[in-house]
MOPAC internal coordinates of N, CA, C and O (Angstrom, degrees):
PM7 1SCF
backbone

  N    0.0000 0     0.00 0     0.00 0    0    0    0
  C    1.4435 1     0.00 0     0.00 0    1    0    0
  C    1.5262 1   109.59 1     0.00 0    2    1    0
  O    1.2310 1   110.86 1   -60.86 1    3    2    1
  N    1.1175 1   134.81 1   119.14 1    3    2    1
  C    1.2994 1   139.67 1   154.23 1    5    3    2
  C    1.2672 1   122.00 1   -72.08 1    6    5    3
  O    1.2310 1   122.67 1   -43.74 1    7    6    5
  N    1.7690 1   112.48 1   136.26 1    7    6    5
  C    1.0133 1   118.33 1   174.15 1    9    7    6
  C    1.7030 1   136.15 1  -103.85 1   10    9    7
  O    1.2310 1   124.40 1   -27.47 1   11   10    9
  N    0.6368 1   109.16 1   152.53 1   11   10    9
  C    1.7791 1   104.62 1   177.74 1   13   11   10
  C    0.9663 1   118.03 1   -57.21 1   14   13   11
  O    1.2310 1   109.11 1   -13.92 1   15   14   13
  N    1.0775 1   138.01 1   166.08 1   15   14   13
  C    1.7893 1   147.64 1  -170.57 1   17   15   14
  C    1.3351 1   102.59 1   -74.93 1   18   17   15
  O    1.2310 1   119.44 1   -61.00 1   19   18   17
  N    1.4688 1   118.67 1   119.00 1   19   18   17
  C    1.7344 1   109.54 1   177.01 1   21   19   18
  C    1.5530 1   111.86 1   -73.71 1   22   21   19
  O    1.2310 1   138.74 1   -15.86 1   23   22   21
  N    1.5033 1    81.28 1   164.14 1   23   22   21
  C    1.8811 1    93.98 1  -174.83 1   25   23   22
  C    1.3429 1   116.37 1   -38.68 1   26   25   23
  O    1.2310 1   133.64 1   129.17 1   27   26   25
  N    2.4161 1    91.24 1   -50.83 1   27   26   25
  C    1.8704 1    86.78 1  -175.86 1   29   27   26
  C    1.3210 1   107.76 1  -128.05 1   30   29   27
  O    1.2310 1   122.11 1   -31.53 1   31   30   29
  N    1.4549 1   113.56 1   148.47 1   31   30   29
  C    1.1058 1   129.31 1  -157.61 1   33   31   30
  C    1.8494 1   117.97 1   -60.14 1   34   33   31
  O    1.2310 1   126.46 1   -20.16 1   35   34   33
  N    1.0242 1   105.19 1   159.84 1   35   34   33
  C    1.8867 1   100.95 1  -160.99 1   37   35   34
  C    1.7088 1    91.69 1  -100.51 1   38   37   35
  O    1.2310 1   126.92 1   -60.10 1   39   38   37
  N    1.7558 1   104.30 1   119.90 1   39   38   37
  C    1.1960 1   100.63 1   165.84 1   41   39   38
  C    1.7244 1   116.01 1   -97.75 1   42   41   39
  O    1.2310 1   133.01 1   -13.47 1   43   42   41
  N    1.7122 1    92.46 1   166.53 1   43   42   41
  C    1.7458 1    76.95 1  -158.90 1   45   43   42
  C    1.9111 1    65.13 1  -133.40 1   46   45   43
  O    1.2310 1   135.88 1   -44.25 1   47   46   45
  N    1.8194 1    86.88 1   135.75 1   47   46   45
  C    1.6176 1   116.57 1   174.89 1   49   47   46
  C    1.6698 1   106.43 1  -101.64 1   50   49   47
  O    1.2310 1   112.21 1   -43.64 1   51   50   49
  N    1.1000 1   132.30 1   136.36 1   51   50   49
  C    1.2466 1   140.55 1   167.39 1   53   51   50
  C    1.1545 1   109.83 1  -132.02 1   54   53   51
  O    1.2310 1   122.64 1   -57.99 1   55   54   53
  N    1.9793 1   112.56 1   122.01 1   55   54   53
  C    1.2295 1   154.62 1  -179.60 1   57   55   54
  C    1.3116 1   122.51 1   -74.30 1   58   57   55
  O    1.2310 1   103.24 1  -133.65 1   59   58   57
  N    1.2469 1   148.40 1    46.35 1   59   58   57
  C    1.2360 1   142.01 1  -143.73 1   61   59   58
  C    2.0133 1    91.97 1   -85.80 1   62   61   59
  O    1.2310 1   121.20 1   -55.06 1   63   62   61
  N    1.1625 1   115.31 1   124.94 1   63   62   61
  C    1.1769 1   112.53 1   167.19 1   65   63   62
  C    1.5717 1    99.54 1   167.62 1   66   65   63
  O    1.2310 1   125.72 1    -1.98 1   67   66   65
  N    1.6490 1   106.62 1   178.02 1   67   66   65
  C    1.6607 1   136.19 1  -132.37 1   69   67   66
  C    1.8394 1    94.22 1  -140.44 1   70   69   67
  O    1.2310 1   124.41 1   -58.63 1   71   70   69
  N    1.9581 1   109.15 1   121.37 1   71   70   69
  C    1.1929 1   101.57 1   150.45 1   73   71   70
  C    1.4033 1   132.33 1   -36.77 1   74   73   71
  O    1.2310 1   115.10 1   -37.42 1   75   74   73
  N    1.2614 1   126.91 1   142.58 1   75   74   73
  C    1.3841 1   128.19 1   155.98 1   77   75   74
  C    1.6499 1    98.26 1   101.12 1   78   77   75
  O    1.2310 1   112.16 1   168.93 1   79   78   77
  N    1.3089 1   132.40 1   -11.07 1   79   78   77
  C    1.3664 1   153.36 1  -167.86 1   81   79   78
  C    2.1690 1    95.62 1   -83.56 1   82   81   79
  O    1.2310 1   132.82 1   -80.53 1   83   82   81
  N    1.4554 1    92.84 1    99.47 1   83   82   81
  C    1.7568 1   102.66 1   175.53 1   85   83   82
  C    1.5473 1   103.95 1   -64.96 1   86   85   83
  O    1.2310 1   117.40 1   138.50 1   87   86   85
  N    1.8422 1   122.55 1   -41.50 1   87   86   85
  C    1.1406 1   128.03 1   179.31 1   89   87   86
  C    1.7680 1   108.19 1   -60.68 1   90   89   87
  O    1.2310 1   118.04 1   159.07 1   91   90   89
  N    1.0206 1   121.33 1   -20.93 1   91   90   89
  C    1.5068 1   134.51 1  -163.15 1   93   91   90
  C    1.3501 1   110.54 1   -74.69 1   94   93   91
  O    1.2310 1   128.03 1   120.04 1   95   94   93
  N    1.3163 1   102.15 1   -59.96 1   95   94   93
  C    1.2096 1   129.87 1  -166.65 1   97   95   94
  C    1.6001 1   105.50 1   -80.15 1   98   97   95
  O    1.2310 1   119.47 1   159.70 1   99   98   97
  N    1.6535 1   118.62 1   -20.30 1   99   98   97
  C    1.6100 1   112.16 1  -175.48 1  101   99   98
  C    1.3528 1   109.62 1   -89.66 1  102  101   99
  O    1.2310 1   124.33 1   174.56 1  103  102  101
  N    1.6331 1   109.29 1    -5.44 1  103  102  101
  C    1.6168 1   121.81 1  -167.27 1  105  103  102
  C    1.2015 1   100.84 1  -108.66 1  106  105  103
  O    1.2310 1   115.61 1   145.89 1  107  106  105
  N    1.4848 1   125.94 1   -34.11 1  107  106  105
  C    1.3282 1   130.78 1   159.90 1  109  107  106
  C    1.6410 1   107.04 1   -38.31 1  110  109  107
  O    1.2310 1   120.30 1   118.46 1  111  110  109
  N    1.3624 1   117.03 1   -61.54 1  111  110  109
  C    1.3725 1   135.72 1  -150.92 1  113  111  110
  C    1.9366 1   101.11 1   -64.05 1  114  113  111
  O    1.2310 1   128.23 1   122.14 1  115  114  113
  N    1.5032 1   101.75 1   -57.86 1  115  114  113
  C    1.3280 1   105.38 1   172.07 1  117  115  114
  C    1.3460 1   125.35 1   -78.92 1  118  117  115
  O    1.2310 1   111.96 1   167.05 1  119  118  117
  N    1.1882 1   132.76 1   -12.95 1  119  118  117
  C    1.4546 1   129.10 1   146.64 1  121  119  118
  C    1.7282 1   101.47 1   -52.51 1  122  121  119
  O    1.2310 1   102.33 1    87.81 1  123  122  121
  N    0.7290 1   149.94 1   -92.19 1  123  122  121
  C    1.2460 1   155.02 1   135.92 1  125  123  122
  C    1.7581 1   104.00 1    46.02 1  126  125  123
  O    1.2310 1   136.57 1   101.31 1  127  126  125
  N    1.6216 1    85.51 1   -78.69 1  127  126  125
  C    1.8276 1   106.56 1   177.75 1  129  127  126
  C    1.6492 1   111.97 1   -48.46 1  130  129  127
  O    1.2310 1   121.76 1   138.46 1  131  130  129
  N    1.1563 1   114.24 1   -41.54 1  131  130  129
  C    1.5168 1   134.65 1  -175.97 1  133  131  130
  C    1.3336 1   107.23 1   -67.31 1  134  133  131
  O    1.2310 1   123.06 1   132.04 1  135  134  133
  N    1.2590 1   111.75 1   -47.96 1  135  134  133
  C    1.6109 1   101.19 1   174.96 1  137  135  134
  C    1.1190 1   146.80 1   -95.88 1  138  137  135
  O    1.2310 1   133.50 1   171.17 1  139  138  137
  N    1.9471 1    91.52 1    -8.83 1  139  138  137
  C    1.4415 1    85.51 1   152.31 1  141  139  138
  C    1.3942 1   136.00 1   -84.92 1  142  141  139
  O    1.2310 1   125.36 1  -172.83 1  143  142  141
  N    1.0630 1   107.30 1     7.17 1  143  142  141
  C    1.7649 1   128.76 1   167.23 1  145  143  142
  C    1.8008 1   108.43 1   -68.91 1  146  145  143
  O    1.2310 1   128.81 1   135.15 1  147  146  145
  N    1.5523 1   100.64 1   -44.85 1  147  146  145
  C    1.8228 1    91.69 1  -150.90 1  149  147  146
  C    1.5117 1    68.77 1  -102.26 1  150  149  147
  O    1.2310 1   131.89 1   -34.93 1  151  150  149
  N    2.3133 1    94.65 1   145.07 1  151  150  149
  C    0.9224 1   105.22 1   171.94 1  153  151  150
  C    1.9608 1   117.20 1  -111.40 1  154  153  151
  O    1.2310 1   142.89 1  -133.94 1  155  154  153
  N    1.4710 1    73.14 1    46.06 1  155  154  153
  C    1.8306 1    88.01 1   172.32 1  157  155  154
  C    1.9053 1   128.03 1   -89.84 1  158  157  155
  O    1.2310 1   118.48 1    31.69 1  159  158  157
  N    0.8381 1   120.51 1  -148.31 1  159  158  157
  C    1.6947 1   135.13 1  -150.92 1  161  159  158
  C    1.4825 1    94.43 1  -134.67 1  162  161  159
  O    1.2310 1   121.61 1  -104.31 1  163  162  161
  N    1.2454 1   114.51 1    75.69 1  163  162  161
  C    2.0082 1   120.74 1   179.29 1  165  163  162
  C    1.0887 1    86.77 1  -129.97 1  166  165  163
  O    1.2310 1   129.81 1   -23.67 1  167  166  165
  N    1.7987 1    98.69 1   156.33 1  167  166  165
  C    1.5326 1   110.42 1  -178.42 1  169  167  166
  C    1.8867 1    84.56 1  -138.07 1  170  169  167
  O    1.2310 1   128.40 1   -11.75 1  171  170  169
  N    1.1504 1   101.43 1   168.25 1  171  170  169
  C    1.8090 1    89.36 1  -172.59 1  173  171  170
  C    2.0981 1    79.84 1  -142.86 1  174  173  171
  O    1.2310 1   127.09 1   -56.06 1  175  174  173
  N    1.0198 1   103.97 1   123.94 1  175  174  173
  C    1.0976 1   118.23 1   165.13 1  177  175  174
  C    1.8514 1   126.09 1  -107.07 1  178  177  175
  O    1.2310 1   120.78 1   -75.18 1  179  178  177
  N    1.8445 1   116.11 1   104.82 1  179  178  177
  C    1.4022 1   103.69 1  -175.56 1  181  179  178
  C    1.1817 1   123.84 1   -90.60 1  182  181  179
  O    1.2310 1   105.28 1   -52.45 1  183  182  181
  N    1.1058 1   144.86 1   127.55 1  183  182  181
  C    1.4052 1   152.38 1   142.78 1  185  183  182
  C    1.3023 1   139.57 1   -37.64 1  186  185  183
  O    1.2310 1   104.51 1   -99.28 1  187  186  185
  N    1.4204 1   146.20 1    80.72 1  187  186  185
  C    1.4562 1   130.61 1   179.03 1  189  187  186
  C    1.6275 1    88.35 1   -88.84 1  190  189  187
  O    1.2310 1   136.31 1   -51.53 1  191  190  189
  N    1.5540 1    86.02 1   128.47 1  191  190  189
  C    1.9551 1   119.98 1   166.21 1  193  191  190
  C    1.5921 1    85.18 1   -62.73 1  194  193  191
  O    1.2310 1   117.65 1   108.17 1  195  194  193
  N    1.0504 1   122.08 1   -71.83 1  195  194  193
  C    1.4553 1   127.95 1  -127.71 1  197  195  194
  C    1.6444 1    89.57 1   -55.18 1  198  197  195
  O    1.2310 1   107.12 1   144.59 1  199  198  197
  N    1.2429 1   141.59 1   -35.41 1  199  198  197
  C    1.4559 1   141.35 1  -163.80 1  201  199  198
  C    1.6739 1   101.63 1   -87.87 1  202  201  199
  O    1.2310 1   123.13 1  -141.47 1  203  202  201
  N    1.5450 1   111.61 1    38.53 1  203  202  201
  C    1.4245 1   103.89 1   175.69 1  205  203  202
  C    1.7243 1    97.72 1   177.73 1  206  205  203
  O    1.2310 1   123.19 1   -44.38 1  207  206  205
  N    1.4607 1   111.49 1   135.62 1  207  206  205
  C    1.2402 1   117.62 1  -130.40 1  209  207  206
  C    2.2751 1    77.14 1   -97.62 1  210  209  207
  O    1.2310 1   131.06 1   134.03 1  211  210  209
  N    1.2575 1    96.25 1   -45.97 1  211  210  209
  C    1.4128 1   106.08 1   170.92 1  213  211  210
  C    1.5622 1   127.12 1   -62.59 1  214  213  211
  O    1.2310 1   124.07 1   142.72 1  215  214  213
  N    1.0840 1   109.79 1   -37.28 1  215  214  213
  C    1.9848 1   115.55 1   156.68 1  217  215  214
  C    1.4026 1   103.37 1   -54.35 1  218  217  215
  O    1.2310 1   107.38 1   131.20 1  219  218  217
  N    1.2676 1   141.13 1   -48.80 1  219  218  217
  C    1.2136 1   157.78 1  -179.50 1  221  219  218
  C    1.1293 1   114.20 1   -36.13 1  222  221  219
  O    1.2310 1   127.24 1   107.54 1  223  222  221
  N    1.6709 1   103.67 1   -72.46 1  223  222  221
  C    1.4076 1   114.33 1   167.45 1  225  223  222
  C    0.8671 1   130.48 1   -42.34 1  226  225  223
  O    1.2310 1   118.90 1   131.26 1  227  226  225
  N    1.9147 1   119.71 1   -48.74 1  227  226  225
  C    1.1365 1   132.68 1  -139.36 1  229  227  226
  C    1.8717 1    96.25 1  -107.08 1  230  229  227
  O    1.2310 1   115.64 1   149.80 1  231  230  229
  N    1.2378 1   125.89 1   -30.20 1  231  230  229
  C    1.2166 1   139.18 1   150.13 1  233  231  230
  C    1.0702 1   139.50 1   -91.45 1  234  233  231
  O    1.2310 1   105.44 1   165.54 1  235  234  233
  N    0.8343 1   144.58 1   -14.46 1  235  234  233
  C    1.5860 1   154.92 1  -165.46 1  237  235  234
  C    1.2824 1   120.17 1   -54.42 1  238  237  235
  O    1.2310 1   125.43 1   152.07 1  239  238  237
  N    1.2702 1   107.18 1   -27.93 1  239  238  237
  C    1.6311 1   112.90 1   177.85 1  241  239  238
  C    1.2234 1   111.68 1   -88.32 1  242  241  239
  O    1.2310 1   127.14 1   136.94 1  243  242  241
  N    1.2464 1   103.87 1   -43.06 1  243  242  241
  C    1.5771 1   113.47 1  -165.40 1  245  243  242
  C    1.7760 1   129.21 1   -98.89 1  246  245  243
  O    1.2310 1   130.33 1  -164.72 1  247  246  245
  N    1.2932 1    97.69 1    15.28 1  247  246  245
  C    1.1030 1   105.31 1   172.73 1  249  247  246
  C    1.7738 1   136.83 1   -68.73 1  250  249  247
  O    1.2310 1   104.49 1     5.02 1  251  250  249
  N    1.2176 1   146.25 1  -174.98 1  251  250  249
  C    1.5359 1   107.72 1   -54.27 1  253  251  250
  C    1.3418 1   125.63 1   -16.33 1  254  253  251
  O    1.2310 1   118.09 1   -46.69 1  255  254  253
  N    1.4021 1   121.25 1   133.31 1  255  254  253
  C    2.0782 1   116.76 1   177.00 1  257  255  254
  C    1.5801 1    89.51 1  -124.92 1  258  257  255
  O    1.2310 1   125.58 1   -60.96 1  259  258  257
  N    1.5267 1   106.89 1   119.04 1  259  258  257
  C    1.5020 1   108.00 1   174.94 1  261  259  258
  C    1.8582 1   109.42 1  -119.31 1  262  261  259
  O    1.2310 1   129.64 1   -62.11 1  263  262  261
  N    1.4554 1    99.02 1   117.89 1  263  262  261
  C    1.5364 1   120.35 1   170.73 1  265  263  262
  C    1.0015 1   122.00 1  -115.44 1  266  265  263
  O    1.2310 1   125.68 1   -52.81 1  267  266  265
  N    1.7580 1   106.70 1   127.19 1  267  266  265
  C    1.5592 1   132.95 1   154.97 1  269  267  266
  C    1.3209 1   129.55 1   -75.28 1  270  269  267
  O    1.2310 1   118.81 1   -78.66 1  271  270  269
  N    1.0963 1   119.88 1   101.34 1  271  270  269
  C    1.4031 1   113.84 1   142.62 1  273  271  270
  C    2.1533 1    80.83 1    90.15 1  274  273  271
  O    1.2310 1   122.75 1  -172.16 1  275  274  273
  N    1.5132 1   112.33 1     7.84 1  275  274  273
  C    1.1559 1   113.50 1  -175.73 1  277  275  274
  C    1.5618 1   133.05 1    94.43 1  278  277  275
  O    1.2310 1   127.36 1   176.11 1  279  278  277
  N    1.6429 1   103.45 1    -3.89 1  279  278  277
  C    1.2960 1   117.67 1   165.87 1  281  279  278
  C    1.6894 1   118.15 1  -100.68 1  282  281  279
  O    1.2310 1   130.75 1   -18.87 1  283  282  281
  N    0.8762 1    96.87 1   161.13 1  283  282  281
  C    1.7113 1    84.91 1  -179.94 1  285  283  282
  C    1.4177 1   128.01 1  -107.13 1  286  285  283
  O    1.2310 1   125.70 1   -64.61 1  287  286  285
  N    1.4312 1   106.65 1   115.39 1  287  286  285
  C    1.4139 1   117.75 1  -164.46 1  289  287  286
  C    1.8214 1   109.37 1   -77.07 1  290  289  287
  O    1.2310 1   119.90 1   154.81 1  291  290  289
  N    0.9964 1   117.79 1   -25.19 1  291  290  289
  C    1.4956 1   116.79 1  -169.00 1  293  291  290
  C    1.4434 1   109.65 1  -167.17 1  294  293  291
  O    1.2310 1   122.57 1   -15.11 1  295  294  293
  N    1.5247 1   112.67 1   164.89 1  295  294  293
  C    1.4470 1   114.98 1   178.25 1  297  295  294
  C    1.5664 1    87.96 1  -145.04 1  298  297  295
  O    1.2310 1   117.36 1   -29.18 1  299  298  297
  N    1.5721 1   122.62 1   150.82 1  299  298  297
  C    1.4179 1   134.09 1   160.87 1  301  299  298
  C    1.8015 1    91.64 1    86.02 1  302  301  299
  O    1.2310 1   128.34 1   109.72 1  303  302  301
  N    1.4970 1   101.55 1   -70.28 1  303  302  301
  C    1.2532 1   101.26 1  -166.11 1  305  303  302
  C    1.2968 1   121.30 1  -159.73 1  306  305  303
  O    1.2310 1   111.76 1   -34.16 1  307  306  305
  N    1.9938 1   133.13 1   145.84 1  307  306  305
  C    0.9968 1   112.42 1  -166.05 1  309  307  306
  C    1.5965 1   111.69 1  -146.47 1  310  309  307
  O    1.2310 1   106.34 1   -63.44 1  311  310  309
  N    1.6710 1   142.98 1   116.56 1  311  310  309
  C    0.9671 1   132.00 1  -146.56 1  313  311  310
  C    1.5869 1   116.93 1   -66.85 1  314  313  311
  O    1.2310 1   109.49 1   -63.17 1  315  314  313
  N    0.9836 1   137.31 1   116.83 1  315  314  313
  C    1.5188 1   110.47 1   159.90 1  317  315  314
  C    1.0131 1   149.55 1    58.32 1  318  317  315
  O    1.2310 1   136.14 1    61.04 1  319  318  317
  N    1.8346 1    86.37 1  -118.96 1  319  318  317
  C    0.9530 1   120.98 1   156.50 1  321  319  318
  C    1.3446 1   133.87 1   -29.46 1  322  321  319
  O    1.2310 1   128.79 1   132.31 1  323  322  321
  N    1.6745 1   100.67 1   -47.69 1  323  322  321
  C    1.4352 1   108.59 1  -172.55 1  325  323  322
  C    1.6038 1   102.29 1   -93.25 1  326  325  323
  O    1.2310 1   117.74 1   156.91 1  327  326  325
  N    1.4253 1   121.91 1   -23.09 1  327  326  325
  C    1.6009 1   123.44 1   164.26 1  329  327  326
  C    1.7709 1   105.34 1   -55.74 1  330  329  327
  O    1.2310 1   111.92 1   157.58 1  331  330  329
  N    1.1324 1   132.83 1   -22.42 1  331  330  329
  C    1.5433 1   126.95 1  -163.88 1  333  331  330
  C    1.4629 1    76.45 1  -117.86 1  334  333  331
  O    1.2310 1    94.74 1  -167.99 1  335  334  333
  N    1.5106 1   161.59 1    12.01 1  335  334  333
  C    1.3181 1   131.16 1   170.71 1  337  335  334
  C    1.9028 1    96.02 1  -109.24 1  338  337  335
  O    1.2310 1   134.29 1   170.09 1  339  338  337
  N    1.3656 1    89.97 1    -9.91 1  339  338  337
  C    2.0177 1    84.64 1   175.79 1  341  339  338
  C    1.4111 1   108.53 1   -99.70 1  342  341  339
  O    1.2310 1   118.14 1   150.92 1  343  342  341
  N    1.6273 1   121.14 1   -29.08 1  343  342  341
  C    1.3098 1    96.72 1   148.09 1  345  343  342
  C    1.1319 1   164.19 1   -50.93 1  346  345  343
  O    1.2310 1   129.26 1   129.65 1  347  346  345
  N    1.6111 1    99.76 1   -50.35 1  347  346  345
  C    1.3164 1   107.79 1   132.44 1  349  347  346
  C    1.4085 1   145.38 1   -24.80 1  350  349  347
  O    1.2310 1   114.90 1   131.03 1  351  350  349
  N    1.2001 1   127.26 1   -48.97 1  351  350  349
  C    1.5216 1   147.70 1  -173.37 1  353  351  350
  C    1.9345 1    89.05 1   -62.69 1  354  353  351
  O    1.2310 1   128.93 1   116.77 1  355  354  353
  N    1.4047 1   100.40 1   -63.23 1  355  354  353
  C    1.2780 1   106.52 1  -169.03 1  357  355  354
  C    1.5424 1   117.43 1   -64.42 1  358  357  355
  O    1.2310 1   120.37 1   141.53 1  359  358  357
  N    1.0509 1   116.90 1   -38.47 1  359  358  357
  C    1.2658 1   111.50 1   170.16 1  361  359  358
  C    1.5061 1   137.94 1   -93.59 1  362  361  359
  O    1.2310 1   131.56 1  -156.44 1  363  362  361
  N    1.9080 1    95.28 1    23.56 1  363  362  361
  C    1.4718 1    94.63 1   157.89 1  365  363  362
  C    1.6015 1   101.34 1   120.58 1  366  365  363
  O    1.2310 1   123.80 1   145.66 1  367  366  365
  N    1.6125 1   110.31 1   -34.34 1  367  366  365
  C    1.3656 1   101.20 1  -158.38 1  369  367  366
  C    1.4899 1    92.58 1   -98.45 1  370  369  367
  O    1.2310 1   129.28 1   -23.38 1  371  370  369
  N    1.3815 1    99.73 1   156.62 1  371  370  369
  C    1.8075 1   129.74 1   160.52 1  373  371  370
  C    1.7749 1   106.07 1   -62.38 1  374  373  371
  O    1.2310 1   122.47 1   -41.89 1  375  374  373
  N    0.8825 1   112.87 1   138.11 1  375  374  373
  C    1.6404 1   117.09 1   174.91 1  377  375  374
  C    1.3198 1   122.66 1   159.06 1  378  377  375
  O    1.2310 1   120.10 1   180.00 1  379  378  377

């Protein structure tokens, strides 16, 4: 069955990060925290660098790398607060 286009638009989170990564795993955790708060249309997509010689390159230092919607919202680390005020942004609401 196909469905109709929802009301609000589906944000898509991208995880750029590496087993064994403490920073990885604390950004993992609060993405996590964040969504179970917003009762919106996010999809969180994770990334292991390590299975790509070019993620590597292109991340490797800077990982955790967290992207919205395909831009990049944060590197190392990102509050909350400010993870639920770009969702927000994106999905329409003032806040």
């Amino acid at each position: 069955m196909l469905r109709s286009a929802a009301p609000s638009p589906v944000i898509v989170l991208t995880l750029y990060s590496r087993p064994g990564c403490h920073l990885c795993d604390e950004m993992k955790a609060m993405v996590q925290r964040v969504l179970a708060a917003e009762p919106l249309l996010v999809t969180v997509e994770e990334i292991d660098i390590s299975t790509s010689a070019e993620l590597e390159a292109r991340y490797g230092l800077e990982i955790p790398v967290l992207l919205v919607d395909g831009r990049k919202a944060a590197k190392y680390r990102i509050d909350e607060h400010v993870l639920q005020r770009i969702i927000g942004e994106k999905a329409g609401r003032a806040g």
